[in-house]
C-alpha positions as CSV (number, residue, x, y, z in Angstrom):
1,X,0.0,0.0,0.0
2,X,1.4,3.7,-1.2
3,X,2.2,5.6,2.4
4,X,-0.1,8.9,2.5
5,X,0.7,12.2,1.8
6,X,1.7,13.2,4.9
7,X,4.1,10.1,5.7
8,X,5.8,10.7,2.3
9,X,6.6,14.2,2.1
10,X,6.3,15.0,6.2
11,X,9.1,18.6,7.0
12,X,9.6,19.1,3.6
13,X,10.6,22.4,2.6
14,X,11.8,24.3,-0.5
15,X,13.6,27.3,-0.5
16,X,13.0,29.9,-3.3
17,X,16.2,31.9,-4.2
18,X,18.2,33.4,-1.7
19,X,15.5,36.4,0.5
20,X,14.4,33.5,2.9
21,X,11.5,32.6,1.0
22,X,10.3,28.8,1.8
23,X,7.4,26.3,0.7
24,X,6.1,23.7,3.7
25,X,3.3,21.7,4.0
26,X,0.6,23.4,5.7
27,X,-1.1,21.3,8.8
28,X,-5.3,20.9,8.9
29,X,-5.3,23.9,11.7
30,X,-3.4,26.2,8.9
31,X,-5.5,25.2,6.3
32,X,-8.6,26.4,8.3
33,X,-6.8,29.8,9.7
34,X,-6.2,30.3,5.8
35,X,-9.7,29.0,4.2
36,X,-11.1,32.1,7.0
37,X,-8.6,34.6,6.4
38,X,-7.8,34.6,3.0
39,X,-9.8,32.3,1.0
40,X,-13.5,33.8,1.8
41,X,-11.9,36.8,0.1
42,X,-10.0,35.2,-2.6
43,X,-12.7,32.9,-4.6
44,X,-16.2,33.8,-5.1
45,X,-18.8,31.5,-2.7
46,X,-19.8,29.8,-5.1
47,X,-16.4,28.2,-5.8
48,X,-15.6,27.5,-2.1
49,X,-16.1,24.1,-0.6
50,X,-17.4,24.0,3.1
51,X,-14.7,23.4,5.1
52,X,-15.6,20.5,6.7
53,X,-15.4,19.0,2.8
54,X,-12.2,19.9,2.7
55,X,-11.2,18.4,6.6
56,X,-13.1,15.4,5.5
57,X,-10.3,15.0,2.8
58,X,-7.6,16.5,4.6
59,X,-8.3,12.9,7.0
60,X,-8.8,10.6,4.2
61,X,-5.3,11.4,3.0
62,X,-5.8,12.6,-0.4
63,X,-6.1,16.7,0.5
64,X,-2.8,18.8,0.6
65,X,-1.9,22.3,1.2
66,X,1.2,24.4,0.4
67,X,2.4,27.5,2.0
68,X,4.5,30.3,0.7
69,X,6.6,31.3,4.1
70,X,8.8,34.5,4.5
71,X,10.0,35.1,8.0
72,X,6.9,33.1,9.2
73,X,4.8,35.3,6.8
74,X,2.5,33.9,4.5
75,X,3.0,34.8,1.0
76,X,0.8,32.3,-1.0
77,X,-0.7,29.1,-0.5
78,X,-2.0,25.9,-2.8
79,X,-4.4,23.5,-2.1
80,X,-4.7,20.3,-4.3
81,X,-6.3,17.1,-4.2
82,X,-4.9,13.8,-5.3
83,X,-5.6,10.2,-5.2
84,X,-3.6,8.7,-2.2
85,X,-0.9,7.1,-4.8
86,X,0.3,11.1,-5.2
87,X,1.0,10.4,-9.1
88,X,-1.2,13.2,-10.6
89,X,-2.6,16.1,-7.8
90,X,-5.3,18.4,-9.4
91,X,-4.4,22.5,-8.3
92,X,-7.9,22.8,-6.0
93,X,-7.1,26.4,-5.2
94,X,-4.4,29.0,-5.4
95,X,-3.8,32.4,-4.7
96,X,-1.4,35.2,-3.8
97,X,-1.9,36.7,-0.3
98,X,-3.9,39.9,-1.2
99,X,-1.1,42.7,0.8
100,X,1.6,40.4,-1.4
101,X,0.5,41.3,-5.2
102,X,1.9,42.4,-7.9
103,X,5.5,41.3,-6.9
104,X,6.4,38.2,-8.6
105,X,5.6,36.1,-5.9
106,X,2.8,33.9,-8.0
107,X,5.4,32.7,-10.6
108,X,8.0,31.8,-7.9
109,X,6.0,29.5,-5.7
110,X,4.4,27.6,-8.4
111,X,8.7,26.9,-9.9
112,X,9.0,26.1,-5.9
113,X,6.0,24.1,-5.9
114,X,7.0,22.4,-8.9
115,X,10.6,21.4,-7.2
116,X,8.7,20.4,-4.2
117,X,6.5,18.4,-6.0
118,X,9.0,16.8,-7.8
119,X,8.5,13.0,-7.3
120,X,4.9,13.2,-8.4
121,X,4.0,12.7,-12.3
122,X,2.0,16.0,-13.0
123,X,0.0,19.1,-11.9
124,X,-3.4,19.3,-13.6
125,X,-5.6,22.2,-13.3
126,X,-8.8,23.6,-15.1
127,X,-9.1,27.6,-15.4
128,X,-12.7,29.0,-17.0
129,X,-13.3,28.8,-20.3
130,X,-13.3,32.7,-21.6
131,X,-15.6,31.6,-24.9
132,X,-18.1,31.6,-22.2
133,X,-17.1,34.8,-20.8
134,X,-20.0,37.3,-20.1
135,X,-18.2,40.5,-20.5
136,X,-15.5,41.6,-22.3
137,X,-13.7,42.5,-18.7
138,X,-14.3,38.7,-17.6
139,X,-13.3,37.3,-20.7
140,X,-10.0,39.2,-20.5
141,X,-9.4,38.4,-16.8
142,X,-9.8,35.0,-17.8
143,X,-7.2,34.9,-21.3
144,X,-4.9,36.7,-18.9
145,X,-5.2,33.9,-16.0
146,X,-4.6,30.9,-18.4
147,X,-1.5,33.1,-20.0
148,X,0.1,33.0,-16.8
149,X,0.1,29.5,-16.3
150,X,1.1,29.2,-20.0
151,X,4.2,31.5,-18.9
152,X,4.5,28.8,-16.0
153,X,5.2,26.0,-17.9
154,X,1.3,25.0,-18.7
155,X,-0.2,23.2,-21.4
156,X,-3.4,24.1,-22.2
157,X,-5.0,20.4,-23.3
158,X,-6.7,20.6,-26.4
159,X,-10.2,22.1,-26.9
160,X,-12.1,18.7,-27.0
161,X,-10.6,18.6,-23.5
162,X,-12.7,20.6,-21.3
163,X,-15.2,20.2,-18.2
164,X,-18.2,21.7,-16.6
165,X,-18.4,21.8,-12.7
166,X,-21.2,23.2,-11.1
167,X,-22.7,25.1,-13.9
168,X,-19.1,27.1,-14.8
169,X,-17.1,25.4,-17.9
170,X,-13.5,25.1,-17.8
171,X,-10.7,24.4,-20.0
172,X,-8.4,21.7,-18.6
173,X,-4.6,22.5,-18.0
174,X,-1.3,20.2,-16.9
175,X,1.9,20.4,-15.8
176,X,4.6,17.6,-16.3
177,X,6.8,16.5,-13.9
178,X,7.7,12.8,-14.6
179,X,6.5,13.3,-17.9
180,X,6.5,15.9,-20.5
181,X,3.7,18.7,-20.1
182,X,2.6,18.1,-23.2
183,X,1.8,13.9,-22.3
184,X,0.5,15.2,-19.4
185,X,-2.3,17.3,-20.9
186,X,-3.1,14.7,-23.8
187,X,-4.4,12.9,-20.5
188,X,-5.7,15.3,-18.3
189,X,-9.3,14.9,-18.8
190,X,-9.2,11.2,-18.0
191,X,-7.0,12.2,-15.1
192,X,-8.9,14.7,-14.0
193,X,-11.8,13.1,-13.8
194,X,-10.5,10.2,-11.4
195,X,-9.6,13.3,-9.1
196,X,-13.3,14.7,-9.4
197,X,-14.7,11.0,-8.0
198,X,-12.5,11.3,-5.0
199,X,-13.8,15.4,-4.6
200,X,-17.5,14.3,-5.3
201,X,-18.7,10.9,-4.2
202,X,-22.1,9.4,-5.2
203,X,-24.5,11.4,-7.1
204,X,-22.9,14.5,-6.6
205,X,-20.2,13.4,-9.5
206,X,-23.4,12.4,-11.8
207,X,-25.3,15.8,-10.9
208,X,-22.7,18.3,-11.0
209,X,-19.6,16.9,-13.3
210,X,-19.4,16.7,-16.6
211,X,-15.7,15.8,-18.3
212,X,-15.2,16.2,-21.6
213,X,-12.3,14.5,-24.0
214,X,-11.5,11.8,-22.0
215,X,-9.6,8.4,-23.7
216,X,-12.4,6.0,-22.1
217,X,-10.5,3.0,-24.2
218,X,-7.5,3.9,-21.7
219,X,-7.6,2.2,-18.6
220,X,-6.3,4.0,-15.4
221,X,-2.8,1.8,-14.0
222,X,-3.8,3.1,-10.4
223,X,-5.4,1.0,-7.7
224,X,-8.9,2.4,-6.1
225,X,-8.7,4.6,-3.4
């Protein structure tokens, strides 16, 4: 059996250049200090989960968070889900502290993240689809957030490749790690979609979820968590 998250990767830190910028793990506490402080303010309601969703994961094994630490500061913080093999985490949340932007700080803790991260096959990620945009201003908040993670090393996966979650649609995005970026988003909707039945169980994946541009000749190599 594959250890969990937090027997694998327990006191792990990345340092990001030389100003005493570091990535750890964040513990359940943190993630609830953050989810109240920050998050509330940082993602619509609509696109938070209750907290208690994301404890409920947190204790299953298969929920991890990442903070951004300067001087025992928080900079930025990650959240991702993953199936308790680790291979393939989807990006849950992320987001710059809000007294923190417009510095750089974005880009440099996802290249830490992606050294933190390092034994695991792939990032994937889905960021709203701007052809359903309903304003000109939210369609060009949206080209700009997927350039970014283009600039970041990103593939966007193709447009047969996309998902709807809750009403919103996405485009699908990936990150290679132990494989190329560009593997990694040729799969990413099958992937992803083995990350959505771990998020929502039952019905709730039948009601809500919709994945699109999946390979469902392809058989997943991973166990059943």
């Amino acid at each position: 059996m594959a250890c969990g998250m937090r027997a694998c990767w327990k006191k792990r830190f990345e340092k990001i250049g030389e100003n005493g910028m570091e990535i750890r793990e964040l513990t359940m506490d943190e993630i609830a200090q953050i989810y109240e402080a920050e998050m509330r303010y940082d993602f619509p309601e609509s696109e938070l989960k209750p907290l208690s969703a994301i404890r409920a994961m947190y204790e299953k094994g298969v929920y991890l968070g990442l903070g951004c630490w300067e001087n025992g500061r928080l900079l930025a913080y990650a959240m991702y889900v993953t199936k308790k093999e680790r291979k393939r985490l989807l990006l849950d949340y992320y987001a710059v502290v809000r007294t923190m932007r417009e510095r750089g700080i974005g880009s440099r803790f996802l290249q830490g993240m992606f050294e933190w991260l390092k034994d695991a096959e792939m990032i994937l990620g889905e960021v709203e689809n701007p052809e359903f945009a309903r304003t000109l201003q939210e369609r060009e908040t949206q080209v700009r957030r997927i350039g970014f993670y283009e600039r970041n090393g990103f593939v966007v996966a193709g447009p047969e490749c996309t998902c709807r979650l809750f009403g919103v649609e996405y485009r699908l995005i990936a990150k290679g790690l132990g494989v190329s970026s560009e593997e990694a988003a040729k799969g990413a909707a099958r992937w992803i979609e083995e990350i959505y039945r771990v998020m929502f169980p039952g019905e709730l994946f039948g009601r809500q979820v919709i994945v699109r541009g999946g390979e469902p000749d392809q058989k997943s190599d991973d166990s059943p968590s």
